[in-house]
N, C-alpha and C positions, 0 to 999 in steps of 0.2 A: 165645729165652727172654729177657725180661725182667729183672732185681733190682732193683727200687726201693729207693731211698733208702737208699745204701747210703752212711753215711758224712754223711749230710748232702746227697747228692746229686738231689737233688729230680728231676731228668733219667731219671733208672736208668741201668742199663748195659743193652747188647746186647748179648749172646753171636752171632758169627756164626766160618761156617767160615772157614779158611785158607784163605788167598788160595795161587796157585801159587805164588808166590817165597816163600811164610812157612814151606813144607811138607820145607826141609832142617834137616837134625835139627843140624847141624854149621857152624859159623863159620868162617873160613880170612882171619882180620886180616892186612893183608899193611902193614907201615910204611914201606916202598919204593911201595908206590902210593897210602896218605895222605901220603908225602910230594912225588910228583908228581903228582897233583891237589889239596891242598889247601894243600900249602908246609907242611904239619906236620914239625915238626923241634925235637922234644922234646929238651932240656937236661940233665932231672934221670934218672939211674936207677931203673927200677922199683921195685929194693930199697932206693931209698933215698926216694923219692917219694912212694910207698904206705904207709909205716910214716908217714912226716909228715905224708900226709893223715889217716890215722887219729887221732896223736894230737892233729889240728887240730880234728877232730870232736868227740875226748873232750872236750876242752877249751872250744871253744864250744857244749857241746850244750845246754847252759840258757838261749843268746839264738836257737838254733837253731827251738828247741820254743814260745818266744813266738813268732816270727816266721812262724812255719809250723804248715801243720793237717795232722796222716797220718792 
């Protein structure tokens, strides 16, 4: 199935089925194995991190909305 122009998207989208690897209902984030393949080795605490993204977002969300199309 087809939706054209959705959004301005002159292309449409295409609906197709899940792939094998897309068809686990469940994620299992492991930060011991982003941090030995990819050397991620976060700084800030989630509770402290997440709340300042947030209010980073409130904050610039009116050059966010020039700058960007949803």
């Amino acid at each position: 199935m087809v939706a054209s122009n959705f959004r301005g998207n002159e292309a449409g989208i295409v609906y197709m089925s899940r792939r094998d690897w897309d068809k686990g209902k469940t994620r299992r984030a492991s930060m011991e194995r982003a941090k030995r393949i990819l050397g991620y080795d976060p700084k800030t605490r989630m509770d402290v991190g997440l709340p300042a993204m947030h209010r980073w977002f409130r904050e610039n969300w009116e050059n966010i909305q020039k700058s960007a199309s949803f």
